[in-house]
C-alpha positions as CSV (number, residue, x, y, z in Angstrom):
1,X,-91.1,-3.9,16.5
2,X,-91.0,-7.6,14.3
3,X,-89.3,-9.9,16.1
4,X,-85.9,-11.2,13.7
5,X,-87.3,-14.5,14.3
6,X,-90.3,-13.5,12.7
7,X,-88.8,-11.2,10.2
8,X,-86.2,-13.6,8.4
9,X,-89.1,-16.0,8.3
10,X,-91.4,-13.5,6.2
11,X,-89.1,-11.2,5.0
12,X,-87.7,-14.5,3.0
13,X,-90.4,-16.2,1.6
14,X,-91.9,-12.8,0.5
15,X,-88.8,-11.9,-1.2
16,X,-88.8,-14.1,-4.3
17,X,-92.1,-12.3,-5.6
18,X,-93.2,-9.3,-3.7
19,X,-90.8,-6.6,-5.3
20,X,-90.3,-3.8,-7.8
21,X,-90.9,-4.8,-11.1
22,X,-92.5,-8.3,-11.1
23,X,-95.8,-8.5,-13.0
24,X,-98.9,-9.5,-12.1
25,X,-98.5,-12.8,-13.3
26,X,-94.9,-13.5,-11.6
27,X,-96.7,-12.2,-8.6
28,X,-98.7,-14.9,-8.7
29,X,-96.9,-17.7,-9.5
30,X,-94.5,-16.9,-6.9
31,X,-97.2,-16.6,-3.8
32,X,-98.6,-20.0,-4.9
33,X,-94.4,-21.1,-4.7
34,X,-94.0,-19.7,-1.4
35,X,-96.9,-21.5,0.0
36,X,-96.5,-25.0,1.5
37,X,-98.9,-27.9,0.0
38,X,-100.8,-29.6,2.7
39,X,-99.9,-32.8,4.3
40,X,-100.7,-36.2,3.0
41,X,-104.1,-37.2,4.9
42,X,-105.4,-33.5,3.8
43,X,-108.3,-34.5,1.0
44,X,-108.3,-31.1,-1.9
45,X,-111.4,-31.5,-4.5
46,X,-112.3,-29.2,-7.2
47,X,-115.9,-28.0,-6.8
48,X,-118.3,-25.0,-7.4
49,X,-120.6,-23.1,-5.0
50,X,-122.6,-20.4,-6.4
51,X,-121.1,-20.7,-9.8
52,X,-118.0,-19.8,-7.7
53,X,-115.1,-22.4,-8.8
54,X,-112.8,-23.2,-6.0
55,X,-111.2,-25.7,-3.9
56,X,-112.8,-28.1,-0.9
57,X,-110.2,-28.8,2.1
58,X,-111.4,-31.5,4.2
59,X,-109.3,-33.4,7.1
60,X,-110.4,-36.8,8.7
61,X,-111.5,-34.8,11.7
62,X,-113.9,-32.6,9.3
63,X,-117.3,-32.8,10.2
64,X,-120.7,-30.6,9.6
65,X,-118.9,-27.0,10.0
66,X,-118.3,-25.5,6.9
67,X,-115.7,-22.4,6.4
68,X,-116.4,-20.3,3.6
69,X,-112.9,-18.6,3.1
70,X,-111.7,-15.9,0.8
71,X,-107.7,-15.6,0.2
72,X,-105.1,-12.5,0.6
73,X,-103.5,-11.3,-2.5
74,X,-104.6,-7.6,-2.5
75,X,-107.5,-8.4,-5.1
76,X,-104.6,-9.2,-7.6
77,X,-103.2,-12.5,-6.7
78,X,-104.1,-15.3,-4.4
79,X,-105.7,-18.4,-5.8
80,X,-106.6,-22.4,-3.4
81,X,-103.6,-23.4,-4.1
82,X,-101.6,-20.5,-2.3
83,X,-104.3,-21.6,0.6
84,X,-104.3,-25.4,0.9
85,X,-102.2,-25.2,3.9
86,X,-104.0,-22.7,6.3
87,X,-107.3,-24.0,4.9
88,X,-106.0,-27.6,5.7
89,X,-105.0,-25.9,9.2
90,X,-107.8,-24.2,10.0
91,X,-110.5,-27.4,9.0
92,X,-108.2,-29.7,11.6
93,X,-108.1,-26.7,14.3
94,X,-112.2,-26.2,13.4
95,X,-113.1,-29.4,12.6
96,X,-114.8,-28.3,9.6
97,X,-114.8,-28.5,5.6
98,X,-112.7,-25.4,4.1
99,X,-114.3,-23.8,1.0
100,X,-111.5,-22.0,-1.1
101,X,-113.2,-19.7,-3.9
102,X,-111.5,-18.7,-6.3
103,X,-112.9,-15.2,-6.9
104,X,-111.9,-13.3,-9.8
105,X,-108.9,-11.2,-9.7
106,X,-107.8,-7.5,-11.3
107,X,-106.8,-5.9,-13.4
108,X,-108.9,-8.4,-15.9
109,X,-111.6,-8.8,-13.6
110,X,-111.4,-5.2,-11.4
111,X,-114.1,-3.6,-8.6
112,X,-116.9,-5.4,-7.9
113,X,-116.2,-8.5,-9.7
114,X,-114.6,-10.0,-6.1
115,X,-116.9,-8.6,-4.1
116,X,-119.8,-10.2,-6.3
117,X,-118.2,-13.6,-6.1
118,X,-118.1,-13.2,-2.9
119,X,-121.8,-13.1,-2.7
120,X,-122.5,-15.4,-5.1
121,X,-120.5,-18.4,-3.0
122,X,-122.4,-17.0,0.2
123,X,-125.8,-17.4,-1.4
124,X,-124.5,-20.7,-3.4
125,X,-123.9,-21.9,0.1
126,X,-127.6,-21.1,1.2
127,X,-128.9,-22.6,-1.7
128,X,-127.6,-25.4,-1.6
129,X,-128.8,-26.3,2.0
130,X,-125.8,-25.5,4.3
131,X,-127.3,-24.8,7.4
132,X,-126.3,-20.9,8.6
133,X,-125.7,-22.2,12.0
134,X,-122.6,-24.1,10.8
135,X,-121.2,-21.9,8.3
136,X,-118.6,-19.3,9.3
137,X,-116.9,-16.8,6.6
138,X,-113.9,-15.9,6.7
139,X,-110.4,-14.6,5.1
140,X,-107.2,-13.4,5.0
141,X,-105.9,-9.3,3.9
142,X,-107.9,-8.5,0.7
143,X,-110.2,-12.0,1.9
144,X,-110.9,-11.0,5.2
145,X,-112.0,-7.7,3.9
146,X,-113.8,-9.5,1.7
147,X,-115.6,-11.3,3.9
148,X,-116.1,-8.3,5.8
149,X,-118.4,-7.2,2.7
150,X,-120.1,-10.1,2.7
151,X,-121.2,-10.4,5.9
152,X,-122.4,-6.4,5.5
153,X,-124.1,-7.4,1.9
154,X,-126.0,-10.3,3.7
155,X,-127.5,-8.4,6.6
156,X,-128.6,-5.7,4.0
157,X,-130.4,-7.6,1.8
158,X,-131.9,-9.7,4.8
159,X,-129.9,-13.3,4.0
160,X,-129.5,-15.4,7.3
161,X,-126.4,-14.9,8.7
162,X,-123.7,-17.7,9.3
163,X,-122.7,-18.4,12.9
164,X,-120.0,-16.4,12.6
165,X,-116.9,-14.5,10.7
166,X,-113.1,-14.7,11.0
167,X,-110.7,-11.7,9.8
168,X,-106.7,-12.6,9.6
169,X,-105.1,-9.1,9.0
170,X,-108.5,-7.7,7.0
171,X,-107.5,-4.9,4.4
172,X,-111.0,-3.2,4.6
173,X,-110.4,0.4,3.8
174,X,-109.2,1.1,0.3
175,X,-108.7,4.9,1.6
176,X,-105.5,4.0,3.2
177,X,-106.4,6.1,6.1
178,X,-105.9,4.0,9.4
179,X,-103.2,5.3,12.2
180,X,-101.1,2.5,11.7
181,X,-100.5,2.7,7.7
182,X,-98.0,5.5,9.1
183,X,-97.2,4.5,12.6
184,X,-96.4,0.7,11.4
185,X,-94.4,1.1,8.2
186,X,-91.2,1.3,9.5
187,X,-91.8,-1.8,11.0
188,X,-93.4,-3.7,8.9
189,X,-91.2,-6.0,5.9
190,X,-93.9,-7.2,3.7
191,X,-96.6,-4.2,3.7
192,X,-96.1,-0.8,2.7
193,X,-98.3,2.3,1.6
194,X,-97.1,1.8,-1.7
195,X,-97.6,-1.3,-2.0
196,X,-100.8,-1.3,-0.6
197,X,-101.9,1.9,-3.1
198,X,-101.0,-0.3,-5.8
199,X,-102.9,-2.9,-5.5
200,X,-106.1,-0.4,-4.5
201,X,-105.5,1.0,-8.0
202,X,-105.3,-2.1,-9.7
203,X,-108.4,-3.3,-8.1
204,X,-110.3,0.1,-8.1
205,X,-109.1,1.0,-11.5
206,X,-110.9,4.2,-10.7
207,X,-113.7,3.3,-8.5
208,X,-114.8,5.1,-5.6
209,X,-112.4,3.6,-2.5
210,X,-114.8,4.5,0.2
211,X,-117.9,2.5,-1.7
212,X,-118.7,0.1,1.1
213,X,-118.2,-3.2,-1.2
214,X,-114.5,-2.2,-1.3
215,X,-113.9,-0.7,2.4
216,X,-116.6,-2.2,4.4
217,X,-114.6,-1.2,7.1
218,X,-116.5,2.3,6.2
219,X,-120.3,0.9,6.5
220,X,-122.4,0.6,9.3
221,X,-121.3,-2.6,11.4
222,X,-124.3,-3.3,13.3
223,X,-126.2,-6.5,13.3
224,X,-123.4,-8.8,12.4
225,X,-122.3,-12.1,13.3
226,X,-120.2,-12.5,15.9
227,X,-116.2,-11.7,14.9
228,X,-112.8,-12.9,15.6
229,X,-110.3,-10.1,14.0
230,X,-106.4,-11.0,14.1
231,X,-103.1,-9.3,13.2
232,X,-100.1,-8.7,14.0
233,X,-98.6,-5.9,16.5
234,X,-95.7,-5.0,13.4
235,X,-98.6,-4.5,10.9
236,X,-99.4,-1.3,8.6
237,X,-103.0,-3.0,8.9
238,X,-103.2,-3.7,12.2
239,X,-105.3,-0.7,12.4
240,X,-108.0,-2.2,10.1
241,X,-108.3,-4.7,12.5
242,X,-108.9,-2.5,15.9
243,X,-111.3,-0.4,14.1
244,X,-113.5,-3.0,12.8
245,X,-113.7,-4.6,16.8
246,X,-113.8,-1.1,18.0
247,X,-117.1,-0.4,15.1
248,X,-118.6,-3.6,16.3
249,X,-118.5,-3.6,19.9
250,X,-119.7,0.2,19.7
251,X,-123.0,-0.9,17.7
252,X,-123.9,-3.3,20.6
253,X,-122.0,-6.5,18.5
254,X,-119.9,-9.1,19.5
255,X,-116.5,-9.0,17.9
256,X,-113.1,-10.7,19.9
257,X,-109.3,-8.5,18.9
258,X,-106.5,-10.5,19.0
259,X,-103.0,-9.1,18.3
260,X,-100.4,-11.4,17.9
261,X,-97.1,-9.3,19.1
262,X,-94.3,-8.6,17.2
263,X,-95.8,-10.9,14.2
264,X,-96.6,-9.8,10.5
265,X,-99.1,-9.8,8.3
266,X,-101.1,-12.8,8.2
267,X,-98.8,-14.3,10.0
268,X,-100.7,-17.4,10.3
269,X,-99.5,-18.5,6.5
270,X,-96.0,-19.4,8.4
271,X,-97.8,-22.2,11.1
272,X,-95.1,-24.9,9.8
273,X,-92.3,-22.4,11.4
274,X,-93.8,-20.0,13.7
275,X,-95.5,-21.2,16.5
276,X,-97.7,-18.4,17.6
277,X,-99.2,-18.6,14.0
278,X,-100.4,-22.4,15.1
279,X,-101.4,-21.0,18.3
280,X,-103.5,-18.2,16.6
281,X,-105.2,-20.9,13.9
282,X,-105.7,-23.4,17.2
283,X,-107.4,-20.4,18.6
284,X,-109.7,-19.9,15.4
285,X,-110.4,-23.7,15.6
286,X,-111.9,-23.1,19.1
287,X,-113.9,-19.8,18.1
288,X,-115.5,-21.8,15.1
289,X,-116.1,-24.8,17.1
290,X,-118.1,-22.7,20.0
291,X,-120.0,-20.2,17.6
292,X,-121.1,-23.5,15.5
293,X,-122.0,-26.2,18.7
294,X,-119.3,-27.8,17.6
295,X,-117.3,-27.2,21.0
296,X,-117.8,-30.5,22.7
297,X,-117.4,-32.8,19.3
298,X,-114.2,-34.8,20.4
């Protein structure tokens, strides 16, 4: 069950965009509304990794660590600017540099189109000379799914791996077919099947749904990084989420599960109002920090 705390917090600053009959492009405007800008010693540059546009988020307490991070927005909407603030967030909490790509979106750029972005900022990182050991991947719904498929298209074709990944409420099977998607719906005020099913067909636009690029969740999970996975307890993907640890820890991995109770999806995009959202971003700053030697950095 959501707490009402929680509920009228998200249930209000979804409401503006996320409902029947908005377009794509309404969609969008309002998720980058709803979003707060970052505070004033927060530094946001336009740059390009990989031929990947995108946003840099630094902090004064930014140092070698880098964060590769892919937004939410079910593949359809999502850009840096809906980001800034838990990018800003998670480089003060990590001490690190936040890289916001903006990967192309459906339906004008549908399945694989994100998924090769995706690589092409993970290899633009390599080639430019960040050093694996203090890169860490990560994102949030769609993103963290996302840079679920990243981290399984690196090992594949034998890239080094970055020190680690981090999954906020990953969406990483496009079949729809976890436990909670059911158990979790009446629960849940911002995600629904349908909602969900849309966005899978806008993205998909007729593509297989259990190709591993789209549901990596589906592919073998061995010989990954090591993995924090978050979400919340009042999720219709909190499912995504156990199954990935559960996939990861079975294949001999390291992967750490932690559910936020009664919270929502991503609930960490409400830090300036809920505190276990700061509490869950402080906790990614400290998984980052110790995966990257970056732990005893005052």
């Amino acid at each position: 069950m959501v707490s009402s705390r929680v509920n009228t917090i998200a249930s209000e600053a979804y409401a503006g965009w996320l409902r029947d009959g908005a377009t794509v492009e309404e969609m969008r405007t309002g998720f980058d509304d709803m979003c707060p800008a970052p505070g004033p010693e927060v530094e946001v540059a336009e740059g390009v990794v990989g031929g990947i546009p995108g946003a840099w988020v630094s902090v004064p307490e930014s140092d070698e660590t880098i964060i590769l991070h892919f937004h939410a927005g079910g593949y359809l909407i999502g850009s840096p600017t809906s980001h800034r603030d838990l990018a800003a967030r998670m480089a003060r909490a990590a001490r690190a540099r936040v890289f916001l790509a903006h990967y192309r979106l459906a339906p004008e750029s549908p399945f694989p189109a994100a998924f090769d972005d995706g690589v092409s900022a993970y290899n633009g990182m390599l080639a430019d000379g960040v050093d694996p050991s203090s890169l860490v991947i990560s994102g949030d719904s769609a993103g963290g799914g996302l840079a679920l498929a990243v981290l399984v298209a690196a090992r594949d074709a034998g890239r080094p791996a970055p020190a680690a990944g981090v999954l906020m409420s990953p969406w990483a099977d496009l079949t729809l077919s976890g436990d909670s998607m059911s158990a979790r719906e009446p629960m849940d005020p911002l995600v629904s099947r349908a909602v969900l099913t849309g966005m899978q067909e806008g993205y998909l636009q007729g593509a297989d749904p259990t190709d591993h690029r789209a549901s990596p969740l589906l592919a073998d999970l061995a010989g990954l990084p090591p993995l924090l996975v978050q979400a919340g307890s009042s999720e219709v993907l909190e499912d995504d989420a156990v199954r990935i640890t559960d996939a990861v820890l079975n294949s001999g991995g390291e992967a750490v599960l932690q559910i936020g109770y009664e919270m929502v999806h991503v609930f960490q995009m409400f830090a300036d109002k809920i505190p276990e959202a700061a509490n869950a971003i402080e906790r990614i700053g400290s998984f980052v920090r110790a995966r990257t030697g970056a732990a005893a950095v005052a």
